[in-house]
C-alpha positions as CSV (number, residue, x, y, z in Angstrom):
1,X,-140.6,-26.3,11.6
2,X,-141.7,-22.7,12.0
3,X,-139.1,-21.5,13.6
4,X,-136.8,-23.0,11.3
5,X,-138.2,-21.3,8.5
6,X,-138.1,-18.0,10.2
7,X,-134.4,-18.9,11.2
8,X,-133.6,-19.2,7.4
9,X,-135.3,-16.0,5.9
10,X,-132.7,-14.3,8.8
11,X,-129.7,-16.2,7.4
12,X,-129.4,-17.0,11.4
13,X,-127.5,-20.3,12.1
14,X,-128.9,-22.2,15.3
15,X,-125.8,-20.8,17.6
16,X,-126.9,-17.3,16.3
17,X,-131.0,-17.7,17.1
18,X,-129.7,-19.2,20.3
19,X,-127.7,-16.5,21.4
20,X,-130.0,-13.9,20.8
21,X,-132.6,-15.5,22.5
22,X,-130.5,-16.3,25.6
23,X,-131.9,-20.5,24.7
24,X,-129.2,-23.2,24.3
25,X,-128.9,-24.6,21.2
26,X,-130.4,-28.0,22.3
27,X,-133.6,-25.9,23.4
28,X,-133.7,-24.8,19.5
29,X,-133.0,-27.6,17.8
30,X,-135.4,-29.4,20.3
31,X,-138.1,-27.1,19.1
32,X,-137.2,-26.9,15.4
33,X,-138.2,-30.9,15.4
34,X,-141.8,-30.1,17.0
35,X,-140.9,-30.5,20.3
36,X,-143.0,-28.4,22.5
37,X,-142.1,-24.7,24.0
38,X,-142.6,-23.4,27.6
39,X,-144.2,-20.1,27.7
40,X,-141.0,-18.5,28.9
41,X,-139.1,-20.2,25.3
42,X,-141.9,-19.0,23.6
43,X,-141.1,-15.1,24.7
44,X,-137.4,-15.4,24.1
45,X,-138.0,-16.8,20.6
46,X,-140.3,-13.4,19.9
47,X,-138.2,-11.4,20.9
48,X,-135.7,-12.5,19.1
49,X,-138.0,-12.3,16.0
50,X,-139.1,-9.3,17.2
51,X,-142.7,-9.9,17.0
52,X,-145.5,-11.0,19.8
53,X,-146.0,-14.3,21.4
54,X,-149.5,-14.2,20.3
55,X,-148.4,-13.4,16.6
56,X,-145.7,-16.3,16.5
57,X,-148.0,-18.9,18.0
58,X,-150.7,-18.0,15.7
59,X,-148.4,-18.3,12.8
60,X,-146.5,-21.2,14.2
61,X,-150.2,-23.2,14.4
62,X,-151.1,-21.9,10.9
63,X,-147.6,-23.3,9.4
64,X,-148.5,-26.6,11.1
65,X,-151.6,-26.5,9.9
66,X,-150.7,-26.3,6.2
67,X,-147.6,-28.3,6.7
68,X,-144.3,-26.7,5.1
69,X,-144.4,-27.8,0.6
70,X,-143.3,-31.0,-0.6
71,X,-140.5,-28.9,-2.1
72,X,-139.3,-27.4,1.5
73,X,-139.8,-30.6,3.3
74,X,-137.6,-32.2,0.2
75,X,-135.0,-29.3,0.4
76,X,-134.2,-29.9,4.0
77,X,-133.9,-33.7,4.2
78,X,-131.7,-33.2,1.3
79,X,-129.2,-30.4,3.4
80,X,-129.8,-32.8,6.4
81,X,-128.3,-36.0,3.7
82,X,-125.2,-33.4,2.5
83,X,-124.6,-32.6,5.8
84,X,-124.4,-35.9,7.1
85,X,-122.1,-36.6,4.4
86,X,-119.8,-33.4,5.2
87,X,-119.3,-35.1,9.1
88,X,-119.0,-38.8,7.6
89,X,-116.1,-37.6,5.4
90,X,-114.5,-35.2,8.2
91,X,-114.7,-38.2,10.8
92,X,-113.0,-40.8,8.1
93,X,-110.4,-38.2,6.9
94,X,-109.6,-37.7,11.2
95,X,-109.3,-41.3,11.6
96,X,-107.6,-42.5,9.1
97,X,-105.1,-39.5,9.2
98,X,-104.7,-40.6,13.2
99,X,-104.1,-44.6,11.8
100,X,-101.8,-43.6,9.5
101,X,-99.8,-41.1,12.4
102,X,-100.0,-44.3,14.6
103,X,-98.8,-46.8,12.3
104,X,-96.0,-44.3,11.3
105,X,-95.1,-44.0,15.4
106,X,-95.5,-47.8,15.9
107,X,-92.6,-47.6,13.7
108,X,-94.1,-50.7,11.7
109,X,-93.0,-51.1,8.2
110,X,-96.2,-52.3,7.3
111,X,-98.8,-49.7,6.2
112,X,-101.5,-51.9,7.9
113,X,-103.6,-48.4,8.4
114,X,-104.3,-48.2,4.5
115,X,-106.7,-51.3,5.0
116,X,-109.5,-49.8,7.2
117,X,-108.7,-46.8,5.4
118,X,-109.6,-48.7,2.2
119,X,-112.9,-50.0,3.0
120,X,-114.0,-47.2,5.1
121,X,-113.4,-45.2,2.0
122,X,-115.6,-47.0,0.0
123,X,-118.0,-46.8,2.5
124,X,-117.8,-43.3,2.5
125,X,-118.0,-43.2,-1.6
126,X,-120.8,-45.3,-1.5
127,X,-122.6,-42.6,0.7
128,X,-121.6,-39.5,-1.2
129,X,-122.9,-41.3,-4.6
130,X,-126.6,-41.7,-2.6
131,X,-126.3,-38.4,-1.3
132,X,-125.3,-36.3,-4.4
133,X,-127.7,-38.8,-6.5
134,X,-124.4,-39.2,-9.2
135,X,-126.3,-42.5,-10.5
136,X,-130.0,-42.1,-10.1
137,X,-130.8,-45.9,-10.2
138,X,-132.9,-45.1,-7.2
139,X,-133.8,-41.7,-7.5
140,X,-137.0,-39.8,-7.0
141,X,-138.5,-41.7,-9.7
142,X,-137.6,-45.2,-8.2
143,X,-138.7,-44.5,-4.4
144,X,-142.4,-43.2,-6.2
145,X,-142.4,-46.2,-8.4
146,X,-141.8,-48.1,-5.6
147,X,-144.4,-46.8,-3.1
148,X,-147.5,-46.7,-5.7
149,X,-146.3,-50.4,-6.2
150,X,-146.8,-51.2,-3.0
151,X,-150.1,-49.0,-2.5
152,X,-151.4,-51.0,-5.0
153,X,-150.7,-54.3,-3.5
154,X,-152.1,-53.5,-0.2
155,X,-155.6,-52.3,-1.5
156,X,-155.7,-55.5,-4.1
């Protein structure tokens, strides 16, 4: 998680950290999840931060330590929800747009793409309503609500 955060105050993207620390981007998304770091990664990582091994470990174990803030912690899953979105949408835009090419080369008269299309779509509705929280039936609130609820039936 450290190295994510350090990633963001840069503005670097994954492909960029990766690059100038001669890693693949697996190796930094790897380690970005708390996977563990050789030595060698470690170094590359530095010197791509520009600071010492000893300094980023240290700070890497005091992050850990403390944990990142509810807020952060909140603020990520939340880009990690939008982005999942953003690929759901691009793949059901690609396949329907590749249905609708191959029903038109079929030559059938019957638009027989638009039904997938149709509840794929609402599929895809469905998710962007959860993500960008447009009715908060089960919100924040709801999920807290919810887990006190259930706190409370376990210790009774």
């Amino acid at each position: 998680m450290f190295i994510r955060k350090l990633r963001f105050d840069r503005g670097w993207s994954q492909e960029t950290l990766a690059e100038l620390s001669g890693l693949s981007v697996r190796t930094v998304q790897r380690i970005e999840r708390g996977g563990t770091a050789s030595l060698e990664t470690l170094g590359a990582l530095a010197a791509a931060f520009e600071m010492d091994i000893a300094e980023l470990t240290t700070e890497m174990d005091m992050y850990n330590k403390q944990g990142s803030s509810e807020e952060e912690r909140e603020a990520m899953e939340y880009v990690r929800d939008i982005k999942g979105f953003y690929s759901h949408l691009a793949l059901y835009v690609t396949a329907t747009a590749a249905m609708g090419i191959t029903n038109l080369f079929i030559g059938s008269a019957y638009p027989w793409f638009l039904w997938p299309a149709l509840g794929w779509g609402m599929g895809v509705a469905a998710h962007g309503v959860s993500v960008f929280e447009v009715f908060s039936v089960f919100g924040v609130d709801w999920e807290r609500r919810q887990v006190e609820k259930r706190l409370q039936r376990n210790r009774g």
